[in-house]
Structures are given as structure tokens and as C-alpha cells.
C-alpha positions in Angstrom: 23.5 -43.8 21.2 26.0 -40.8 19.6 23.4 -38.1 20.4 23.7 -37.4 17.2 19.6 -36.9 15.2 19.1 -39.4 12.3 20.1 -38.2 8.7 17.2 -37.1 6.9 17.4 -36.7 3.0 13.7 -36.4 2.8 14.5 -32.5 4.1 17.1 -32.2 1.1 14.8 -32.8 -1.2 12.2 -30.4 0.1 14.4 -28.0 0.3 15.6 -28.4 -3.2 12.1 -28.4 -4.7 11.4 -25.5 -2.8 14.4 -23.8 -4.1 13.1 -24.6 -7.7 9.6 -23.4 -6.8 10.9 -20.1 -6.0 13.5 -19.4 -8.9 10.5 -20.1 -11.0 8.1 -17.4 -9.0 10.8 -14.8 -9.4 11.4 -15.6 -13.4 7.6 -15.3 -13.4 7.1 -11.8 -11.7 9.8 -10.4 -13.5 8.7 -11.2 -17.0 5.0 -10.0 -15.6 7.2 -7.0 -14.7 8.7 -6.4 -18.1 5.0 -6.8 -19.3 3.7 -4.2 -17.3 6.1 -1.9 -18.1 6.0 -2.5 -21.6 2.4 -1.4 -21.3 2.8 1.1 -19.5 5.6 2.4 -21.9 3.5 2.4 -25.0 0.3 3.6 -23.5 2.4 6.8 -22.3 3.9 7.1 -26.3 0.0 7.6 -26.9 -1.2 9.8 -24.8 1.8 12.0 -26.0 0.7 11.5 -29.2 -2.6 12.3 -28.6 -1.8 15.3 -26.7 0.2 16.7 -29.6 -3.0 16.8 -31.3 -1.5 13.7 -34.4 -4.6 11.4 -35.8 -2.1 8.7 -36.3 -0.8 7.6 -33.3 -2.1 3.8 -33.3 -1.5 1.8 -36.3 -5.1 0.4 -37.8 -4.2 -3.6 -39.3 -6.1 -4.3 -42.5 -8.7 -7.4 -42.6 -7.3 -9.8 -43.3 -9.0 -12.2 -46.4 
């Protein structure tokens, strides 16, 4: 016996999967990020709009046939 503990390349894996599980939960809150403030952007260019008194601040689509 070296004293040494058994190599375990289960524990690699796992850590590598979990390394891929959370580079894919930080690409996923920052584009729900960007969303949000995206939002938040254009809902603020209306109320300004609005505020200034304008009746065409939101573009209205025509049906389509």
C-alpha cells in the first residue's frame, strides 16, 4: 500500500459536465438579461412618447390577407 487514494475519472467527468451545465446557465441569464432590458428600453421610449402628448408612438401592423 503507497497511501496513495485510487484514481477516480468518474469525478473528472462530473466535474466537466458540471462545468458545461453552468456555462450554459450563465449564457441563459444573460440573454434573459438582454431581453429584459430590451423591454424595458422600449417600454421607457413609450412612455416618453406618450408623455410628449404624440398619438403615434406604437406602430399599428395591417391584417394581413
Amino acid at each position: 500500500m503507497s497511501g496513495r487514494p485510487p484514481e477516480d475519472n468518474d469525478g473528472d467527468r462530473g466535474r466537466g459536465r458540471a462545468n458545461v451545465a453552468a456555462l450554459i446557465a450563465i449564457v441563459i441569464l444573460a440573454l434573459l438579461a438582454y431581453w429584459a432590458f430590451t423591454a424595458i428600453e422600449h417600454m421607457r421610449e413609450l412612455q416618453n412618447c406618450l408623455a410628449e402628448g404624440r398619438r403615434n408612438c406604437q406602430e399599428i401592423g395591417s391584417p394581413s390577407r
